[in-house]
mmCIF file of the C-alpha atoms, coordinates in Angstrom:
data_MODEL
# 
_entry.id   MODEL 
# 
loop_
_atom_site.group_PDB 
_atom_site.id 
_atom_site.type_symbol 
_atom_site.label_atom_id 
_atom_site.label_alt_id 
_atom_site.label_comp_id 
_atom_site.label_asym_id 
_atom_site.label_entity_id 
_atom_site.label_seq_id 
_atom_site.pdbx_PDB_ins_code 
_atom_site.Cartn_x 
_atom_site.Cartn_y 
_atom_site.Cartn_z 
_atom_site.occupancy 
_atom_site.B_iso_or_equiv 
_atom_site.pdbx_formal_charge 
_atom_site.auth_seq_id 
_atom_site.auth_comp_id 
_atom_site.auth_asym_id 
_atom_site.auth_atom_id 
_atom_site.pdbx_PDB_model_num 
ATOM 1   C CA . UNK A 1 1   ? -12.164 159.941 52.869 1.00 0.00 ? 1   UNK A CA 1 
ATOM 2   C CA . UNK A 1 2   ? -10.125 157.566 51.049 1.00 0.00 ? 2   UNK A CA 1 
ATOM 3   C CA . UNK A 1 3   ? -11.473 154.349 52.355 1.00 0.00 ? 3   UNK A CA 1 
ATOM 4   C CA . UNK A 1 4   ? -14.917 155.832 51.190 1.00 0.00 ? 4   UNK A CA 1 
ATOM 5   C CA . UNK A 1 5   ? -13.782 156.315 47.417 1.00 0.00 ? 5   UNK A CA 1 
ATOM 6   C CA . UNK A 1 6   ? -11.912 152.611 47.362 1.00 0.00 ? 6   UNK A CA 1 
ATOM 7   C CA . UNK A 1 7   ? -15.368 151.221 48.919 1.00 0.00 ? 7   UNK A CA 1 
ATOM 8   C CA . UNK A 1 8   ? -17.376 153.015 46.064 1.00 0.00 ? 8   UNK A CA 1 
ATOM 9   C CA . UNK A 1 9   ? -16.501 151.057 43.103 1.00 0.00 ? 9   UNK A CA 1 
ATOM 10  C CA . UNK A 1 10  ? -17.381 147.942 45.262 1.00 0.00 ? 10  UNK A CA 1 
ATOM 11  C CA . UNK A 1 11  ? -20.511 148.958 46.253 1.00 0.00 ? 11  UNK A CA 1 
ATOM 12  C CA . UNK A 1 12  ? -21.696 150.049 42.582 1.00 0.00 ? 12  UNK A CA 1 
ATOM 13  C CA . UNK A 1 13  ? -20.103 147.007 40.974 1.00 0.00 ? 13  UNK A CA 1 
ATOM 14  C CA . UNK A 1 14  ? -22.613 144.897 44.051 1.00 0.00 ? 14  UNK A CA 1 
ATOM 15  C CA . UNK A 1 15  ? -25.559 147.209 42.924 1.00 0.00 ? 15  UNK A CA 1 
ATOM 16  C CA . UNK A 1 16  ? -25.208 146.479 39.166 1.00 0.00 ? 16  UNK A CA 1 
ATOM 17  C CA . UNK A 1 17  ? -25.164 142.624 39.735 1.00 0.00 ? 17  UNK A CA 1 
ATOM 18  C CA . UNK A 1 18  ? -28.055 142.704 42.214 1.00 0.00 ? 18  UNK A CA 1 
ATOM 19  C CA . UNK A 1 19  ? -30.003 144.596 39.717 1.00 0.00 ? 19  UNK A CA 1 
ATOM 20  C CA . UNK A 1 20  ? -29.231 142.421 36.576 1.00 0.00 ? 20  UNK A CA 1 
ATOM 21  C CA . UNK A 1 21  ? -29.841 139.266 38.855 1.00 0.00 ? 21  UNK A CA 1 
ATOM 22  C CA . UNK A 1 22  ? -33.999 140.423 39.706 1.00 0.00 ? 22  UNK A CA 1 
ATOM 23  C CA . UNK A 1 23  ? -34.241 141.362 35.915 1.00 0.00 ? 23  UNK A CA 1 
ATOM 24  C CA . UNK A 1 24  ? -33.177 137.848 35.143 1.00 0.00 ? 24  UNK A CA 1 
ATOM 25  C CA . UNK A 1 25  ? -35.603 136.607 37.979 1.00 0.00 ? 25  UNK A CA 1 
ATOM 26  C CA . UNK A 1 26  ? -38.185 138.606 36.866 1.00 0.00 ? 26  UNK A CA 1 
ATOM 27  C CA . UNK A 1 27  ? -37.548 137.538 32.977 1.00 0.00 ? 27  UNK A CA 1 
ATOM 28  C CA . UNK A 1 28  ? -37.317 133.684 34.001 1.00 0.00 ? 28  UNK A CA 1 
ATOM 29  C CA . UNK A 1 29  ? -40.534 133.848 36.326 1.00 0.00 ? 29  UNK A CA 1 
ATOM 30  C CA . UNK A 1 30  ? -42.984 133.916 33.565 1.00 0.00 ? 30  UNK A CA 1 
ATOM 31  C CA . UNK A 1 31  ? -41.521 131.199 31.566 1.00 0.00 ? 31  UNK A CA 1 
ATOM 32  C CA . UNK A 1 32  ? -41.377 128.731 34.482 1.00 0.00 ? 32  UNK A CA 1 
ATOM 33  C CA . UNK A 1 33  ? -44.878 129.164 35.053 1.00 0.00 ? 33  UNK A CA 1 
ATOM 34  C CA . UNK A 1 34  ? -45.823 128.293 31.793 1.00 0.00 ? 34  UNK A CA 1 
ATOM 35  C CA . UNK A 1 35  ? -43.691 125.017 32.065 1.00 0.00 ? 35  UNK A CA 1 
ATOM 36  C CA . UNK A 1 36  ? -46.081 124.217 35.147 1.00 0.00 ? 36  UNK A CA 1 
ATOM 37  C CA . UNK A 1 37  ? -48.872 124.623 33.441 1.00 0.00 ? 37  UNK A CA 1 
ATOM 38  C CA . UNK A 1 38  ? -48.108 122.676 30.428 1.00 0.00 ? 38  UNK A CA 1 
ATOM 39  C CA . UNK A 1 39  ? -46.622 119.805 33.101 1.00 0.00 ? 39  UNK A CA 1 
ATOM 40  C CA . UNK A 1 40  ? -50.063 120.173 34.414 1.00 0.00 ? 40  UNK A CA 1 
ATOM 41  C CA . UNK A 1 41  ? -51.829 119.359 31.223 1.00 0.00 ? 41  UNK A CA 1 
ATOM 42  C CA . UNK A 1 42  ? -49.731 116.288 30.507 1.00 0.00 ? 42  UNK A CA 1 
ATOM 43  C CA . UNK A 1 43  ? -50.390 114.721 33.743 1.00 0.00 ? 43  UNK A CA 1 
ATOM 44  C CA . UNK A 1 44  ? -53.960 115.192 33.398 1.00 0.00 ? 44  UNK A CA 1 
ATOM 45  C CA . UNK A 1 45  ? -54.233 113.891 30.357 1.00 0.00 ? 45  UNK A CA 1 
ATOM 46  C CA . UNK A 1 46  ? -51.692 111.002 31.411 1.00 0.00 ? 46  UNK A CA 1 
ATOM 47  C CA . UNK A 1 47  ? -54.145 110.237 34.323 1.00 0.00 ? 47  UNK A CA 1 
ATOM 48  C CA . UNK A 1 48  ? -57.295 110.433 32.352 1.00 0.00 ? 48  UNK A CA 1 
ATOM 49  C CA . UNK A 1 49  ? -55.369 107.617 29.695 1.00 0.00 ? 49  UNK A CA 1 
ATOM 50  C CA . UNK A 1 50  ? -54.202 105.417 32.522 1.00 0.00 ? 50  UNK A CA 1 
ATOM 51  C CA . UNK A 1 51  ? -58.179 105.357 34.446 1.00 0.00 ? 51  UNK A CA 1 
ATOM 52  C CA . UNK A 1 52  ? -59.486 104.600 30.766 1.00 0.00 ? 52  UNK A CA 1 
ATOM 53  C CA . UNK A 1 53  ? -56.701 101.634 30.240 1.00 0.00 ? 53  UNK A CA 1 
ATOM 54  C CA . UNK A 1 54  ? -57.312 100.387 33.585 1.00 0.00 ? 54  UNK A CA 1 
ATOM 55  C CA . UNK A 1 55  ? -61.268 100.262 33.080 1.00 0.00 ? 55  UNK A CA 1 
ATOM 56  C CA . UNK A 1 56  ? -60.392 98.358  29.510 1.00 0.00 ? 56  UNK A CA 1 
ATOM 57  C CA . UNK A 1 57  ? -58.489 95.843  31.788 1.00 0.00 ? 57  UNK A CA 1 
ATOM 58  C CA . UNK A 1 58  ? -60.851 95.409  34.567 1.00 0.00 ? 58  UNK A CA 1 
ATOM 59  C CA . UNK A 1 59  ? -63.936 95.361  32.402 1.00 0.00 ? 59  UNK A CA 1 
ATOM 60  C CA . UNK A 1 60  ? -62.642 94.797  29.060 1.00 0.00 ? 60  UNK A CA 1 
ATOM 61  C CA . UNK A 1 61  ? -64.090 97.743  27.531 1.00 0.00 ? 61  UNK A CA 1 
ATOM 62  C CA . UNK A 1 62  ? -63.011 101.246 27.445 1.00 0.00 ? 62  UNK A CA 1 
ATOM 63  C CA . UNK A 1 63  ? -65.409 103.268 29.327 1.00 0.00 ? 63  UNK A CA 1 
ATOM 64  C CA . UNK A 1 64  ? -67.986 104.914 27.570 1.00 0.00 ? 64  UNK A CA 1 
ATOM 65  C CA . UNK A 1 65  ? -67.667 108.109 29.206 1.00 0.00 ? 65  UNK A CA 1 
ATOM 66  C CA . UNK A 1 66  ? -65.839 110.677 31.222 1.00 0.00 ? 66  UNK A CA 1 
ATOM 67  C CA . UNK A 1 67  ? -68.218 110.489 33.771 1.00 0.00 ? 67  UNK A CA 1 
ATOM 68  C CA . UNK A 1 68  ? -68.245 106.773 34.175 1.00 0.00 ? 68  UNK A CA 1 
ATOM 69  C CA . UNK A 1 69  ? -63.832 107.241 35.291 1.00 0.00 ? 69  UNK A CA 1 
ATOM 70  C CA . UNK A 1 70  ? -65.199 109.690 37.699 1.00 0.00 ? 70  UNK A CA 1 
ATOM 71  C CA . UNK A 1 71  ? -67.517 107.763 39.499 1.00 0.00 ? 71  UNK A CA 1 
ATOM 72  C CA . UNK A 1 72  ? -66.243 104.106 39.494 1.00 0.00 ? 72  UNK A CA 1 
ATOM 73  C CA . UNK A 1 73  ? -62.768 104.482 39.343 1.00 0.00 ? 73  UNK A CA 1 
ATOM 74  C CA . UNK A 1 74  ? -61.994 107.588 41.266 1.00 0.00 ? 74  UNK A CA 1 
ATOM 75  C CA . UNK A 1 75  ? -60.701 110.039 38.606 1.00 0.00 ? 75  UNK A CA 1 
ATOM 76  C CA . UNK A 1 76  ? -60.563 113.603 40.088 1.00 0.00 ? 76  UNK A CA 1 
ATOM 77  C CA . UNK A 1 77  ? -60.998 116.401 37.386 1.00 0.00 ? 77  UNK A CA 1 
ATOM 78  C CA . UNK A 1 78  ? -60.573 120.011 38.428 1.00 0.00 ? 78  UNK A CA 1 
ATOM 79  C CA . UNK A 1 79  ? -62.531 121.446 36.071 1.00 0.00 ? 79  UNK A CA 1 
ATOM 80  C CA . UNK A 1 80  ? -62.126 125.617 37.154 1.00 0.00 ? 80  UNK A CA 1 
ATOM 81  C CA . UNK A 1 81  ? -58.392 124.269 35.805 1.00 0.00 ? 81  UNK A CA 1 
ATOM 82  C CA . UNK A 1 82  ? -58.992 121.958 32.915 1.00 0.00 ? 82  UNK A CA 1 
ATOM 83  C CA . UNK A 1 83  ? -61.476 121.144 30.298 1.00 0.00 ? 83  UNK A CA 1 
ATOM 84  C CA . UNK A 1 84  ? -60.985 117.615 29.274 1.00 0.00 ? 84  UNK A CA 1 
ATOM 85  C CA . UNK A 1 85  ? -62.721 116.204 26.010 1.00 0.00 ? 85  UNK A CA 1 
ATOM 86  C CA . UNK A 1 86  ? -63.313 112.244 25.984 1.00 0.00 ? 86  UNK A CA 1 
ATOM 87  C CA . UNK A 1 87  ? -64.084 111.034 22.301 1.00 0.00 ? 87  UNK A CA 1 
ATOM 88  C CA . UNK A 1 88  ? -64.881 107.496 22.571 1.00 0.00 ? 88  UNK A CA 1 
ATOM 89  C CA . UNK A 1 89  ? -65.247 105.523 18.873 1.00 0.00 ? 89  UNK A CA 1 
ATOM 90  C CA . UNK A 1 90  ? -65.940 102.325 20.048 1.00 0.00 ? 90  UNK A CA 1 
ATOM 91  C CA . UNK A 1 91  ? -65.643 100.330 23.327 1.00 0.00 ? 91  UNK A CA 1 
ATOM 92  C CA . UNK A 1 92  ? -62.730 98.026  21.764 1.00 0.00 ? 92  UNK A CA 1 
ATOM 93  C CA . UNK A 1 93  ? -60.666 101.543 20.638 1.00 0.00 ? 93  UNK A CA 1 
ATOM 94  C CA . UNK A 1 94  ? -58.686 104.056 23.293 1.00 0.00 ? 94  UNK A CA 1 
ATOM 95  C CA . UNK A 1 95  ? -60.780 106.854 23.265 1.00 0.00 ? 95  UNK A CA 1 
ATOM 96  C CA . UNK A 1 96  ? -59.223 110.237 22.214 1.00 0.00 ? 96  UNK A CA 1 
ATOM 97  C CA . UNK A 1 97  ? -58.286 112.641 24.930 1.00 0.00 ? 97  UNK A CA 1 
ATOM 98  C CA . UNK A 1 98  ? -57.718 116.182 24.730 1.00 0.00 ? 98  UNK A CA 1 
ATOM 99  C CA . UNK A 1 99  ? -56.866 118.045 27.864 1.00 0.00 ? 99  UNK A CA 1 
ATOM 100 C CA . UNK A 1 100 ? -57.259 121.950 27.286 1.00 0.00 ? 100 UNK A CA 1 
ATOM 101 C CA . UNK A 1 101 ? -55.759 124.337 30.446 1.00 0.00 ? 101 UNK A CA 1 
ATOM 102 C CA . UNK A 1 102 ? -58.666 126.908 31.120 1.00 0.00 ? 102 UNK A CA 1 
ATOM 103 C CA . UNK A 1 103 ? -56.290 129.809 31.846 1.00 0.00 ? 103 UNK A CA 1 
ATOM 104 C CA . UNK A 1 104 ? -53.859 129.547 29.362 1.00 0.00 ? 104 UNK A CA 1 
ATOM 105 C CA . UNK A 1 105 ? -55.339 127.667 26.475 1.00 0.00 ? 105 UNK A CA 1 
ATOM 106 C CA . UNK A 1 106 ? -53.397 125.313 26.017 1.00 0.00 ? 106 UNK A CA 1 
ATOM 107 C CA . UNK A 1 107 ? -53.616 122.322 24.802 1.00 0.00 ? 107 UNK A CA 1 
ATOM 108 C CA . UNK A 1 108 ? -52.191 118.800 25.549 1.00 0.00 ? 108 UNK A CA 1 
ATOM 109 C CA . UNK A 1 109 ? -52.559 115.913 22.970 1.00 0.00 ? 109 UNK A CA 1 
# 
């Protein structure tokens, strides 16, 4: 019996800390999803920049739309995941890009 009670406190004190590490895991699981997401929205928007500066390059104009990176210069859009908005001024002015995240909402500028 006594090598049961010296083994309890040991056991409960192993418990505890198991328990307050998954509530830490569970608290810290959200947040690092959210970090993805708004990583995701960056490079997006990153990628949509660099196709549009490349085209200005090549062509020496920026393209005039979305569409035309998509289809001569291989830009990939997932759109169930994003919703991209391509304001173009002129051709001799980067055009304004605003990447939105469909499932969070949020916004990358």
């Amino acid at each position: 019996m006594d090598k049961r009670r010296k083994r309890w406190p040991a056991l409960a004190l192993a418990a505890a800390g198991l328990l307050m590490a998954v509530c830490v895991w569970r608290m810290v699981l959200p947040v690092s999803g959210r970090d993805m997401d708004g990583e995701s929205v960056r490079a997006m928007k990153a990628a949509v920049e660099r196709c549009a500066l490349q085209c200005y390059v090549v062509e020496g104009a920026f393209p005039p739309s979305l569409e035309y990176l998509v289809e001569n210069y291989g830009l990939q859009i997932n759109e169930k995941e994003f919703y991209v908005s391509y304001d173009i001024f002129a051709s001799n002015v980067p055009p304004a890009v605003k990447v939105i995240s469909r499932r969070q909402g949020e916004a990358g500028f």
